[in-house]
C-alpha positions in Angstrom: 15.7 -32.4 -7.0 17.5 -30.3 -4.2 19.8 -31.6 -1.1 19.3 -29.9 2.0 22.7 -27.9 1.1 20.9 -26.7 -1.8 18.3 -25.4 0.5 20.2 -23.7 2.4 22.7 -22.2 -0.5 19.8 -21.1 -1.8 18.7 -19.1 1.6 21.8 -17.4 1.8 21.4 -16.1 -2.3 18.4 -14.2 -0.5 20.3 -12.9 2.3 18.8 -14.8 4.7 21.5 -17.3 7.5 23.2 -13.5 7.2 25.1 -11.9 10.3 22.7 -9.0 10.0 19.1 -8.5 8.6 19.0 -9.1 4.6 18.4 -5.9 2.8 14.8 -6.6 2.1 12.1 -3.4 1.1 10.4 -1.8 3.6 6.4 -0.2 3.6 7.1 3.1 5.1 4.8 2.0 8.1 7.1 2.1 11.1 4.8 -0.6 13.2 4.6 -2.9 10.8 7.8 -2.6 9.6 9.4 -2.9 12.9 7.1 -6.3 13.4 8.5 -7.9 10.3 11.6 -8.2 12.3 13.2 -5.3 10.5 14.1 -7.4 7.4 10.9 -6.0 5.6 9.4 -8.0 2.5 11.5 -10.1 0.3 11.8 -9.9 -3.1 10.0 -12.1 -5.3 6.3 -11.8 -3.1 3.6 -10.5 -4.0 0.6 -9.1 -1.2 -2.2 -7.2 -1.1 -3.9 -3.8 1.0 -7.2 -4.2 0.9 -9.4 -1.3 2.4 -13.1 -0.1 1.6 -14.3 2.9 -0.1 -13.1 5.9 1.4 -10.4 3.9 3.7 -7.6 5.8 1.8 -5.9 3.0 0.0 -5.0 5.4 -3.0 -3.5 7.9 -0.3 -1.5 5.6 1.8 0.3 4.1 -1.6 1.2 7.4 -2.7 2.4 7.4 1.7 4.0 4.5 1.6 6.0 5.1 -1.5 6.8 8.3 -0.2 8.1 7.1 2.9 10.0 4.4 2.2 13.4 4.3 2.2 13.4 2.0 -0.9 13.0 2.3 -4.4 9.1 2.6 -4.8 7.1 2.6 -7.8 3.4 2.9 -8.7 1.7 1.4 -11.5 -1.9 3.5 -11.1 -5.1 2.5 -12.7 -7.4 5.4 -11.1 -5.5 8.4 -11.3 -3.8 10.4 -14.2 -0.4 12.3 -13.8 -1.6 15.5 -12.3 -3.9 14.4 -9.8 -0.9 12.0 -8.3 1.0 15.0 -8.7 -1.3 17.4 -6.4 -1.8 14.3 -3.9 2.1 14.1 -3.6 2.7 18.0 -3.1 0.0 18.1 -0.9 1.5 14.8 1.5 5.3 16.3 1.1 3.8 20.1 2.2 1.9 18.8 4.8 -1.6 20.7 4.0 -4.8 19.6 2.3 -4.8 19.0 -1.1 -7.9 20.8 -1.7 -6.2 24.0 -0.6 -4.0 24.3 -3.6 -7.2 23.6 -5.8 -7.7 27.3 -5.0 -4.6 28.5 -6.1 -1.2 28.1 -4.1 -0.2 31.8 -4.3 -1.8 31.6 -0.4 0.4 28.8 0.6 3.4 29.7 -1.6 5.9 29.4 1.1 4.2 26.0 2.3 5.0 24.1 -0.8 8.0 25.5 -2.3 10.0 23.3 -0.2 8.5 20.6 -0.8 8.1 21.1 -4.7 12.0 21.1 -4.8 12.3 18.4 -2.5 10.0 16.0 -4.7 11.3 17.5 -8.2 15.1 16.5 -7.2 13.9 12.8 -6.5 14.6 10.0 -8.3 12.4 7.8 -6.7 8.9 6.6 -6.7 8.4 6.4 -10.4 4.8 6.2 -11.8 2.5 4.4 -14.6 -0.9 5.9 -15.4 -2.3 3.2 -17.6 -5.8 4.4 -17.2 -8.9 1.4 -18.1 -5.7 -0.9 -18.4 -6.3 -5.0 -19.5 -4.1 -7.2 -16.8 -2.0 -7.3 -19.7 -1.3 -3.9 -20.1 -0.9 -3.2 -16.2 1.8 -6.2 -16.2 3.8 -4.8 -19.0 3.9 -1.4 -16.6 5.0 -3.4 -13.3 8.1 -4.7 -15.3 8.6 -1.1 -16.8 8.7 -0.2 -13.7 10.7 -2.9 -12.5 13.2 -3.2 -15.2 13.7 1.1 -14.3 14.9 0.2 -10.9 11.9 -0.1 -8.6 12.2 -2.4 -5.7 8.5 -1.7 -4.9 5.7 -2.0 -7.1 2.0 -0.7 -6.1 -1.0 -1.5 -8.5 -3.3 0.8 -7.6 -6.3 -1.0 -7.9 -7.5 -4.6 -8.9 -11.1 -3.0 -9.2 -10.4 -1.0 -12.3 -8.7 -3.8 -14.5 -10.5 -3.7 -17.6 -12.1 -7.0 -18.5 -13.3 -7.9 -22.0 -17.2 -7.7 -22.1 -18.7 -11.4 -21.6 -15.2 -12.5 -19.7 -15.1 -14.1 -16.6 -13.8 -11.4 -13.9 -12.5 -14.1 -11.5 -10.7 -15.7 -14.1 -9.2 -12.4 -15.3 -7.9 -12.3 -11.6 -6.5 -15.1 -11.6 -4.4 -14.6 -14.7 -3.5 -11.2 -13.5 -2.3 -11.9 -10.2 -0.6 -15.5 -11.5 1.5 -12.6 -14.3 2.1 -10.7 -10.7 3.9 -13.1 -8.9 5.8 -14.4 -11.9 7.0 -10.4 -12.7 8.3 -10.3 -8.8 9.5 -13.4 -9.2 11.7 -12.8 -12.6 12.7 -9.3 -11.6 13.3 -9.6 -8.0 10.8 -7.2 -6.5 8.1 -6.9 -4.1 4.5 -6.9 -5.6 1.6 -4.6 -3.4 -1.5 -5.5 -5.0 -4.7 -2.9 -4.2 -7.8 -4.5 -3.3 -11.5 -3.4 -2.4 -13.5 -4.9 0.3 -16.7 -6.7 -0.6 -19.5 -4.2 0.5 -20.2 -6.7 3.8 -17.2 -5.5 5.0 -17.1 -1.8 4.6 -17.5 -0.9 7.9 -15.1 -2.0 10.9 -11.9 -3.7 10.9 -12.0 -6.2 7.8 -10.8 -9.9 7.9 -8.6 -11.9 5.3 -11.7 -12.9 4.1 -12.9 -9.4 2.9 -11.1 -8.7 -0.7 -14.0 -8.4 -3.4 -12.0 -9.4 -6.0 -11.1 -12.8 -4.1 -10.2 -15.2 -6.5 -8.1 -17.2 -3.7 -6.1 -13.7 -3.8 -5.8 -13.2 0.2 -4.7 -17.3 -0.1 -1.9 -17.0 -2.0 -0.6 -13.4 -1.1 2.7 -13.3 1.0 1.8 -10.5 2.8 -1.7 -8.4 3.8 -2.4 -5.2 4.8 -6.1 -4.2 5.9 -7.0 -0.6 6.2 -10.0 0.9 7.9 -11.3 4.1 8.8 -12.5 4.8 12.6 -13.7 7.8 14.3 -11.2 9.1 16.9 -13.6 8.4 20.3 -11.1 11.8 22.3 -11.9 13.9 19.4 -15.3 14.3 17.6 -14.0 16.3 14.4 -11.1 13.9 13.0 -11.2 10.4 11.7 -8.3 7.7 12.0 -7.2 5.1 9.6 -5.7 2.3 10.9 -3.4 -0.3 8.4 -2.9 -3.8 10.4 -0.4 -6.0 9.1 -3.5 -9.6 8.6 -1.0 -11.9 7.2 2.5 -12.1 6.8 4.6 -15.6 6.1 7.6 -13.8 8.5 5.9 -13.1 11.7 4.1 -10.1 13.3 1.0 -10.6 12.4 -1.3 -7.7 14.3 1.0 -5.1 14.4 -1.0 -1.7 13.0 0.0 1.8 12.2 -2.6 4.5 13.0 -2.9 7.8 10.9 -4.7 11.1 11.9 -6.6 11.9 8.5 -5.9 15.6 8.2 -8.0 16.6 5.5 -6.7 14.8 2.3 -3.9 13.6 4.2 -2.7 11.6 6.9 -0.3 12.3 10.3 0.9 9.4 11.4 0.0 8.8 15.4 3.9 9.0 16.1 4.2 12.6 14.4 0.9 13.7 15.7 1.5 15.3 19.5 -0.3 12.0 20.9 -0.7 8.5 20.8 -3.9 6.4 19.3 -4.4 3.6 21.5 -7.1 0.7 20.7 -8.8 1.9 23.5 -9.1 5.8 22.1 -10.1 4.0 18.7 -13.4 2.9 18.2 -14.6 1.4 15.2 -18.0 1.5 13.1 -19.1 -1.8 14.7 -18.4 -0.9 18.3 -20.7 2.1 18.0 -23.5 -0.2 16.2 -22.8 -3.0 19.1 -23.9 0.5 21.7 -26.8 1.4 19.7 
């Protein structure tokens, strides 16, 4: 049993009833982040970003954790070491990543800064527990945790390794309730990776989309939706577009466009101009037209 005093002591532990914003952990989305009022997410939540295939949910974790001005780290369950390696050279350099498949004695003097830029930091730290049980991904979230990341990305729900004959929504379940209890016990934020059902590939997705829903997008503190459209000024390039579906804090709708430059992604502010809903359209407009 708790008095109101308790309540409030208990607000103020989390920085909150503070003179200025709590130090909370931020995406490395600028819109959204400026829509959660600045505080960011608070410790002890876990959310979701749930995108379709091809949406670049792998590519804007390794952006987010690159970006962020926190502590990041990234428990992945689809890539090994060296690819995350060549996907974060590629993202510091600014080029594609399938350039320095070819070699990078041509673009020598485009990644050598950024090589010694991402070899000095100490931060986002990685786990590559590759066909990982729920069990074994949880023990990397509080390795990760318990190293001093504020952040934790599990990169993706889809590739947790069920025992044949078990139930998959059930494994879920047990995975996402070890989740929140690791934020919860190690005072981090929890980014969950999600695919949409195949209904929802195309077009902006709804709360509703995760294919791995077992009451996930319910529970979740936060969500993030990502979608791919084709930019409607420019024929040639696409735009992803992450909106902010859910969050318990406020600024629900506020989106962060990206210009998808080959493997990687501009974001509309860095760009040379602005992507405004009405220079996006998305996959449904266009079948709407036809």
């Amino acid at each position: 049993m708790q008095t109101l005093g308790d309540l409030i002591h208990a607000a103020m532990a989390t920085g909150l009833l503070a003179p200025s914003p709590p130090a909370w952990m931020r995406l490395g989305l600028p819109n959204i982040d400026a829509a959660m009022g600045g505080a960011g997410i608070q410790p002890g939540t876990v959310g979701i970003l749930g995108g379709g295939t091809g949406s670049c949910k792998s590519t804007l974790a390794m952006h987010m954790a690159l970006n962020s001005t926190d502590q990041w780290g990234v428990v992945s369950l689809e890539d090994n070491a060296a690819q995350l390696g060549l996907r974060a050279v590629a993202m510091a350099a600014g080029i594609d990543s399938r350039r320095l498949l070819r070699g990078t004695a041509a673009c020598l003097d485009e990644i050598d800064p950024a090589l010694r830029a991402l070899w000095e930091r100490e931060f986002p730290l990685f786990e590559c527990p590759l066909d990982a049980t729920q069990e074994e991904a949880l023990v990397c979230a509080r390795r990760l945790a318990q190293a001093g990341c504020r952040v934790i990305i599990l990169d993706y729900l889809t590739k947790i390794r069920s025992d044949p004959g078990a139930d998959r929504r059930s494994d879920i379940q047990r995975l996402w309730a070890g989740l929140q209890r690791c934020a919860v016990d190690e005072q981090v934020a929890i980014v969950a990776v999600t695919q949409l059902n195949r209904s929802s590939q195309r077009g902006e997705p709804s709360l509703q989309s995760p294919s791995e829903s077992s009451s996930i997008e319910i529970e979740a503190r936060f969500a993030l939706m990502a979608w791919v459209s084709p930019d409607a000024m420019r024929s040639d390039t696409q735009v992803i577009s992450v909106k902010l579906a859910k969050n318990i804090w406020g600024g629900v709708g506020a989106t962060d466009r990206f210009v998808r430059a080959g493997a990687n992604l501009v974001h509309e502010d860095d760009c040379g101009y602005r992507l405004s809903p009405e220079e996006v359209q998305d996959d449904r407009s266009q079948a709407r037209r036809a």
